[in-house]
C-alpha positions in Angstrom: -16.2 -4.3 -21.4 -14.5 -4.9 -18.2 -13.3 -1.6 -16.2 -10.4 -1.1 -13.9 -10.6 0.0 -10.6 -9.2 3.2 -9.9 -7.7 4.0 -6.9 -6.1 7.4 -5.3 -3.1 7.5 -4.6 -1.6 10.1 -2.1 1.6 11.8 -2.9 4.5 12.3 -0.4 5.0 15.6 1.4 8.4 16.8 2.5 7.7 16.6 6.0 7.3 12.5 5.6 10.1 12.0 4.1 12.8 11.0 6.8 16.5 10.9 6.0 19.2 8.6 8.5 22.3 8.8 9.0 24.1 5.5 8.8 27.6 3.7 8.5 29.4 2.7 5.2 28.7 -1.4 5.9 32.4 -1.8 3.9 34.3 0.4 6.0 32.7 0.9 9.6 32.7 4.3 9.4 29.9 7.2 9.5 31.1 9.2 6.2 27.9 10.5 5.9 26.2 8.3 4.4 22.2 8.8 4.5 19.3 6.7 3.6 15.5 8.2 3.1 
């Protein structure tokens, strides 16, 4: 039988996550807006 290779995987933390303030590309204007 043919086995899969398993691979860890490692799990975001908080202090990777990093959120951006952008601007609304229908109005121009920084509403707030964020992207992580």
């Amino acid at each position: 039988m043919n086995s899969i290779p398993v691979m860890e995987l490692h799990s975001s933390t908080e202090s990777q996550i990093k959120t951006t303030q952008t601007t609304c590309p229908y109005c121009g204007v920084g509403c707030g807006v964020t992207r992580t």
